[in-house]
C-alpha positions in Angstrom: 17.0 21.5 -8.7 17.4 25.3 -10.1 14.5 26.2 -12.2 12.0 23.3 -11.7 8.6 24.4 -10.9 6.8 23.5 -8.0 4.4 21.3 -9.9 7.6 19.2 -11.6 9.0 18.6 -8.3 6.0 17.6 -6.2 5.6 15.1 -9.2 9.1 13.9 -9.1 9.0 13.6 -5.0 5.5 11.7 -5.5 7.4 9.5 -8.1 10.2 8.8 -5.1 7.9 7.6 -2.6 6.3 5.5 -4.9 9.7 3.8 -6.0 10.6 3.4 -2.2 7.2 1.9 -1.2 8.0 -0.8 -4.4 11.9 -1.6 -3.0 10.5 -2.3 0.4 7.4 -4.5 -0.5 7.5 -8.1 0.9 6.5 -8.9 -3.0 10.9 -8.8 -3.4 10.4 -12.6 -2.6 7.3 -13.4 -4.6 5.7 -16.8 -5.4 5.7 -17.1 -9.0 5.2 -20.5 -10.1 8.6 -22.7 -10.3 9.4 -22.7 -14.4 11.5 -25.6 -14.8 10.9 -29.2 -13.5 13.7 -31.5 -11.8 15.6 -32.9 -14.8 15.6 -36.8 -15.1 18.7 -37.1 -13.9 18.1 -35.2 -11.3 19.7 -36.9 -7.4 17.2 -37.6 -4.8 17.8 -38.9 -1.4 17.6 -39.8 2.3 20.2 -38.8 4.3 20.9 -40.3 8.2 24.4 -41.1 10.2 26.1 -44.2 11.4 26.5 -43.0 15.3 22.9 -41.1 15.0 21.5 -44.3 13.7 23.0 -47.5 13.7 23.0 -48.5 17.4 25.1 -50.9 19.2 27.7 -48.2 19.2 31.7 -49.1 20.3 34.0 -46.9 22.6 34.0 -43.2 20.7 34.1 -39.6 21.9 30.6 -39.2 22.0 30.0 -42.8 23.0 32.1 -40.7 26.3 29.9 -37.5 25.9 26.6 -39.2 26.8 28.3 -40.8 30.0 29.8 -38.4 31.2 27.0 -35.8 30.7 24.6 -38.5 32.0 22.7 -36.1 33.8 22.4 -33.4 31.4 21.6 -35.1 28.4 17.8 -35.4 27.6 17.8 -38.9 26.7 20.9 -41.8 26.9 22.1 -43.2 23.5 20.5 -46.7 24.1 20.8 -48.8 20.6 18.8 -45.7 18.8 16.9 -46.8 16.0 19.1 -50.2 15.4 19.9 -49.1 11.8 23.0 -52.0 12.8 20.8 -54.7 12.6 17.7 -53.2 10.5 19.4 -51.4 7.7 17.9 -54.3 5.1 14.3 -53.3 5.9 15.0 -49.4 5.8 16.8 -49.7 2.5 13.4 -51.1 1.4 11.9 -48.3 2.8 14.3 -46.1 1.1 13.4 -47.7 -2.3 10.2 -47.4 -1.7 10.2 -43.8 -1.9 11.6 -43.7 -5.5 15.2 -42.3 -4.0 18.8 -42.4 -5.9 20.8 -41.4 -3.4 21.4 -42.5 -0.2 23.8 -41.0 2.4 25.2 -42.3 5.6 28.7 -42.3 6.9 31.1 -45.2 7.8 31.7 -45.0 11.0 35.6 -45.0 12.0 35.3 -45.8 15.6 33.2 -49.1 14.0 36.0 -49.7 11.7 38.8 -49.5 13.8 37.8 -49.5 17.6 42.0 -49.9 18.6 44.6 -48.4 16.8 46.1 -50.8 14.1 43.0 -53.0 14.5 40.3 -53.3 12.1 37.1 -55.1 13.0 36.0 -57.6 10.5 32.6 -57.6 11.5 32.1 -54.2 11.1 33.6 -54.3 7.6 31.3 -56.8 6.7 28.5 -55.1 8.0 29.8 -51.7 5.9 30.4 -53.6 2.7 26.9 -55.3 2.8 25.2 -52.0 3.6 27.4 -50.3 0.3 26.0 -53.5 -1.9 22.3 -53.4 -0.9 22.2 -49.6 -1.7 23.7 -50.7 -4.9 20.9 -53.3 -5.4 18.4 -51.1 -4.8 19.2 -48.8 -7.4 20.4 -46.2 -5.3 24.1 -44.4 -5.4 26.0 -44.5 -2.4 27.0 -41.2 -0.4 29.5 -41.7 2.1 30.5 -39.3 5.1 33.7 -40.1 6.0 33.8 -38.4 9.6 30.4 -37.2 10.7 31.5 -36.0 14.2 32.6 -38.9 16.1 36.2 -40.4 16.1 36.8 -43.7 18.1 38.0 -43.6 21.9 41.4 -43.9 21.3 41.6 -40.8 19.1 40.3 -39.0 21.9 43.4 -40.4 24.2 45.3 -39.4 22.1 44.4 -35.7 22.0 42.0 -35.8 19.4 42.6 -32.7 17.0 45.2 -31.3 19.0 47.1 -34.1 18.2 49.0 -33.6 14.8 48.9 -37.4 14.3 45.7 -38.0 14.3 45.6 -36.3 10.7 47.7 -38.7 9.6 45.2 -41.5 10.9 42.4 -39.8 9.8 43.5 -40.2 6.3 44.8 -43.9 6.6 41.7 -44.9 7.6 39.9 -42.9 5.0 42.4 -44.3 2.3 41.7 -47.7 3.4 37.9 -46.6 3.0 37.8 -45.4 -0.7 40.4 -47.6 -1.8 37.6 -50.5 -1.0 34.4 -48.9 -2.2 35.7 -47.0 -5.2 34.8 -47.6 -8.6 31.0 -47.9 -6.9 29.9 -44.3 -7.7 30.1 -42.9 -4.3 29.4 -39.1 -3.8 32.0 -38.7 -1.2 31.8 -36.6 1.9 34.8 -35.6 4.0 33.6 -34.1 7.3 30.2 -33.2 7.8 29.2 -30.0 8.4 33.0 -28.3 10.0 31.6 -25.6 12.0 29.0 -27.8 13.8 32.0 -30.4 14.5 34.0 -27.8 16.0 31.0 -26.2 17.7 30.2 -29.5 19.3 33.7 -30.7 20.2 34.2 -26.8 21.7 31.1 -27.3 24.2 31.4 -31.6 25.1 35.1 -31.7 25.4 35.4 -28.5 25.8 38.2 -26.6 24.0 39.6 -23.5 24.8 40.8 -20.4 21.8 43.6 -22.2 21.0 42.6 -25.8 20.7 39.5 -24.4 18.2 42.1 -23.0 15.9 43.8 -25.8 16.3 41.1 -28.0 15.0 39.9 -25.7 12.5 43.2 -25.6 10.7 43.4 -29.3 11.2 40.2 -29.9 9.7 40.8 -27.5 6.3 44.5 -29.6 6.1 43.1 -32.7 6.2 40.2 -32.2 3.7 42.2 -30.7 1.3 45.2 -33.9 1.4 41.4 -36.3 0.8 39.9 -34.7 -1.5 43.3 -35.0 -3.8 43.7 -38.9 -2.4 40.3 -39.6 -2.9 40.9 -38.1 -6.6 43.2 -40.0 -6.9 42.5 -43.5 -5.7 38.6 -43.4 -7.2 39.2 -41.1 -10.4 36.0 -39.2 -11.5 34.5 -39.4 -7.9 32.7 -36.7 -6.9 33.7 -34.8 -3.6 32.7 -32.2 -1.0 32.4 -31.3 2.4 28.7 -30.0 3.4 28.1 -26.5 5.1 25.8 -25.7 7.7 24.1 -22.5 6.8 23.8 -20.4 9.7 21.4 -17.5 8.9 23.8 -14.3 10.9 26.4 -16.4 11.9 27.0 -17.9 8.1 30.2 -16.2 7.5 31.8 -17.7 10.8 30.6 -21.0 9.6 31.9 -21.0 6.2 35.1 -19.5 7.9 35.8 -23.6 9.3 35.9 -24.8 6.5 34.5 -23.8 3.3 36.3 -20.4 2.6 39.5 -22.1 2.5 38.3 -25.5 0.5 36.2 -23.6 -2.5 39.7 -25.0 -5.0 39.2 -28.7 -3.2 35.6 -29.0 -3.4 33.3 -30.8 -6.6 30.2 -29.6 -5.6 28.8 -27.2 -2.9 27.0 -29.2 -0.1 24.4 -27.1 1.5 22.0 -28.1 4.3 19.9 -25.7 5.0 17.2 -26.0 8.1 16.0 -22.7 9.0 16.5 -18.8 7.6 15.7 -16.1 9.4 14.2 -13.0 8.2 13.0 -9.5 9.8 9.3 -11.1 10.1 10.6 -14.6 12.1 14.0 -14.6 14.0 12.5 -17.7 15.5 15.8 -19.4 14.4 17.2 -18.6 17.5 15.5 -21.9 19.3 18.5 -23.3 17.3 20.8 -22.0 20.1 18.4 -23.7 23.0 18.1 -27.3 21.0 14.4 -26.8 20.6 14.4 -26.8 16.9 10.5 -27.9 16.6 10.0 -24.2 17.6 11.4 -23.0 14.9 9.4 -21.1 12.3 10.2 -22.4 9.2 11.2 -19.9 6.2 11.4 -21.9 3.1 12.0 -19.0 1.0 15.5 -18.3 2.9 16.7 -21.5 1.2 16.3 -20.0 -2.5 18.1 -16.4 -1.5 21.1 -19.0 -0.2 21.0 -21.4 -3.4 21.5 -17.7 -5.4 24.3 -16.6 -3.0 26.4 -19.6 -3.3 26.5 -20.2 -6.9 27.1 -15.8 -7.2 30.6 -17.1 -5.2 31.7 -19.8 -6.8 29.4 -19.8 -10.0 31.2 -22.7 -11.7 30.3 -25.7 -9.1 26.6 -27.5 -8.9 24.8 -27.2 -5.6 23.6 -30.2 -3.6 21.1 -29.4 -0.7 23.0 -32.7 1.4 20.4 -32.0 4.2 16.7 -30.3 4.7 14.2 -31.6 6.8 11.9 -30.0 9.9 11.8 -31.9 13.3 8.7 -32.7 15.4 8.9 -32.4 19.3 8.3 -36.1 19.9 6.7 -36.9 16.6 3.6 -34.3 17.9 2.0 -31.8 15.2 2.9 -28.3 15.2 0.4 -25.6 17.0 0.4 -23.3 14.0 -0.4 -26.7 11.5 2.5 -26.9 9.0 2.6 -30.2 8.3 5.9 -31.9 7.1 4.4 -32.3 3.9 4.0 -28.6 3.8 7.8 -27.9 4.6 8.6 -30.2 1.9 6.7 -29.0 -0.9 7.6 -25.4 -0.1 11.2 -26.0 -0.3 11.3 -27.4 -3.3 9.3 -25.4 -5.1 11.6 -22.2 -3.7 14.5 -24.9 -5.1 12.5 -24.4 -8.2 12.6 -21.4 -8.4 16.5 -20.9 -8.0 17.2 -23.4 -10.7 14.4 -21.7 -13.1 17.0 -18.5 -12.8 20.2 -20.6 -13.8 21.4 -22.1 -10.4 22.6 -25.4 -11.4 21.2 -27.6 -8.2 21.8 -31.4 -8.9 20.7 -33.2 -6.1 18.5 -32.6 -2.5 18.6 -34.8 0.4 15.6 -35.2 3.3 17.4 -35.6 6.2 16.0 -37.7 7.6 14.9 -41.4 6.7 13.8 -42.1 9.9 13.8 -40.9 13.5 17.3 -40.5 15.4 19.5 -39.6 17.6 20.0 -35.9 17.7 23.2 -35.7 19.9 21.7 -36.0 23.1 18.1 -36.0 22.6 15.3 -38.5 21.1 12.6 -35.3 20.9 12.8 -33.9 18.1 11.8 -36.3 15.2 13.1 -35.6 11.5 12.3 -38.7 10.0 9.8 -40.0 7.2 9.2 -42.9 9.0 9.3 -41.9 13.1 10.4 -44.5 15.6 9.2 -44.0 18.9 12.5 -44.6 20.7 11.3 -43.7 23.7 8.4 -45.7 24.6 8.1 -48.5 21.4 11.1 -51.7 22.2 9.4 -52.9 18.7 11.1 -49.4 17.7 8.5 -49.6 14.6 8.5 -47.7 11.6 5.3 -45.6 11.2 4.8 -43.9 7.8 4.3 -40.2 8.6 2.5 -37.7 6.2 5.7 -37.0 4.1 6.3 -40.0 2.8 3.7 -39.9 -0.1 4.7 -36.5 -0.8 8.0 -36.9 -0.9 7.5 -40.0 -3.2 5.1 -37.8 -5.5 7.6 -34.6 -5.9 10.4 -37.5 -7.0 7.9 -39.1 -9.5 6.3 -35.9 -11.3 9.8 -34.3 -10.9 8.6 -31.4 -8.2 5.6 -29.6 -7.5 3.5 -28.7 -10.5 3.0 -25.2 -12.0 1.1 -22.8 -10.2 1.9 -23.7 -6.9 1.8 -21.7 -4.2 3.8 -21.8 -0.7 2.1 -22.5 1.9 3.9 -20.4 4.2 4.7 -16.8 2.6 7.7 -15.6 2.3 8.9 -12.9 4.9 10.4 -10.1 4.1 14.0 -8.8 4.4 15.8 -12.3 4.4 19.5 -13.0 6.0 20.2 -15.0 3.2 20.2 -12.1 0.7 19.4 -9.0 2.1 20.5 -6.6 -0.5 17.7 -9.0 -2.9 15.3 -9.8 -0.7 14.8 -6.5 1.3 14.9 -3.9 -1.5 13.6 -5.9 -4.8 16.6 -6.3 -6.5 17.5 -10.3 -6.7 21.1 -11.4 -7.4 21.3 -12.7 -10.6 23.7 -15.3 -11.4 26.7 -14.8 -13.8 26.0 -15.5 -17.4 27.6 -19.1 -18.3 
């Protein structure tokens, strides 16, 4: 600048480079203690699947995938943890850990295994399972379609069929209109971008069938969520995302971005971030998700950037959890308990700046089936499907953790993560990389 002396603008260059050191410090993502603790009324749950879970499993597309990719699949379906025949026990186990919530999904090809056919067993079996939560104390959360259809929905074309809309929503009318008024949380189709991603590599689909079933997918979420509305008044409803670190906008892009009017709460499960110190979430793309690098801190940057879009819905983290490879501990020693207590205290910290969060999941209650695989091991309880015909519950670290954080409503002031945060985050890079965290819109 004309007329500055030399001494002025060494000091004002010196003042620069001292203001860029500060914007790129890892200390962006600090770990202040959390400042507010879980309200009372706060949702805690377990979240697991009918097909993933249940066993005993009727004619279905990916009753079809398994045989058919017989010899590429890690590990057959067998009658995976029996959650058909056992679900009384693991409710108890459920209750155990001090849980309100509790999410699985009523499984259509169960329901209706032929076209115009219901099976009264299975209704029987749905509608105890529904009043046992109940008992328990705990508030249903039901997936309506959590990737599998039944066999003769796949005859018929699947998505590609425009009718199968139209069933899609018969049987999920006939579905609300016999558990509503029972304060279900209600979930249309589990995590749209993962379905679509699954259906585009098993069946496979070409360009035009994935459009197909994308717009398919948006259509028939947005005609439930105003029947569900309006067969079980006050219900609330949503349809959860898979956050997807660089690929997030093409996931929200199946679903979400076109559903923001039609949705009562922002689902979120969040697995894995990535950041410029651990791109390990690329494992994600080979199935071996035990190798991922956990970034805990990833999950508050996306809690911030989903209320900053749609600032005037709550947040529910529907799914979180780390998996095991075969229930074995991790080289680098992060221990479940560790992954749990991280992530909520980074939960924490989001709602301590204003984002209303109302309810977080553990995915999962126990060991299951993860679509073609029995290795890696989410649960609280593992089950040794492998190896174990008792297919036994064993407590693993979590579970007294997990009952702790519900009963003293989170982790206590001054905690620190165990694992630091990296620096430079996908979830928020403008935040996270040059010190400058979104702040969320004044209520």
């Amino acid at each position: 600048m004309p007329g500055r002396s030399k001494r002025s603008r060494c000091a004002h260059l010196l003042s620069v480079l001292v203001l860029l050191v500060a914007l790129a410090s890892p200390a962006a993502a600090d770990t202040r203690p959390g400042t507010v603790r879980f309200p009372a009324d706060f949702l805690w749950g377990v979240s697991t699947s009918g097909f993933q879970s249940e066993g005993h499993f009727p004619d279905s597309n990916w009753t079809r995938y398994v045989e058919r990719r017989a010899g590429e699949v890690e590990d057959s379906y067998h009658d995976s943890v029996d959650f058909r025949h056992r679900y009384p026990s693991d409710l108890k186990l459920a209750k155990g850990l001090g849980v309100n919530v509790f999410r699985t999904s009523i499984e259509w090809a169960r329901v209706e295994p032929r076209r115009g056919h219901r099976d009264p067993k299975a209704i029987a079996y749905y509608d105890d399972l529904v009043r046992r939560i109940r008992a328990a104390g705990m508030r249903p959360m039901l997936t309506l379609d959590h990737w599998v259809y039944p066999g003769w929905v796949a005859d018929q074309g699947a998505w590609d069929d425009p009718r199968t809309q139209d069933d899609w929503l018969r049987h999920a009318r006939f579905i609300v209109n016999r558990y509503k008024d029972m304060d279900v949380l209600w979930v249309t189709f589990n995590e749209a971008s993962s379905y679509i991603y699954r259906e585009l590599t098993h069946r496979p689909l070409d360009l035009g069938q994935l459009l197909t079933m994308q717009k398919a997918l948006v259509k028939t979420h947005r005609a439930a969520y105003d029947m569900i509305h309006r067969v079980d008044p006050g219900a609330m409803v949503s349809s959860n995302i898979a956050y997807g670190t660089l690929l997030n906008g093409l996931f929200d892009a199946a679903l979400f971005n076109e559903a923001t009017d039609k949705l009562d709460f922002i689902g979120v499960d969040y697995y894995y971030g990535a950041n410029l110190e651990n791109i390990t979430a690329a494992h994600a793309l080979t199935g071996e998700l035990w190798k991922i690098d956990p970034a805990p801190e990833g999950l508050y940057y996306v809690l911030k950037q989903y209320h900053l879009r749609v600032p005037d819905l709550p947040i529910y983290i529907v799914e979180n959890g780390m998996p095991l490879e075969d229930g074995k501990p991790r080289p680098d020693g992060y221990t479940r308990s560790d992954h749990l207590r991280d992530h909520i205290y980074w939960i924490q910290r989001a709602m301590a700046e204003g984002v209303p969060v109302m309810g977080y999941n553990y995915w999962s209650l126990t060991d299951n089936y993860e679509w073609g695989s029995y290795r890696p091991r989410f649960g609280l309880y593992t089950v040794d499907v492998r190896t174990d015909p008792s297919l036994t519950r064993r407590p693993t670290d979590a579970v007294p953790t997990y009952r702790s954080l519900i009963a003293r409503r989170g982790v206590p002031s001054g905690y620190v993560p165990v694992r630091e945060p990296g620096w430079c985050s996908i979830g928020d890079p403008l935040g996270s990389c040059f010190g400058t965290p979104a702040t969320p819109p004044a209520s």
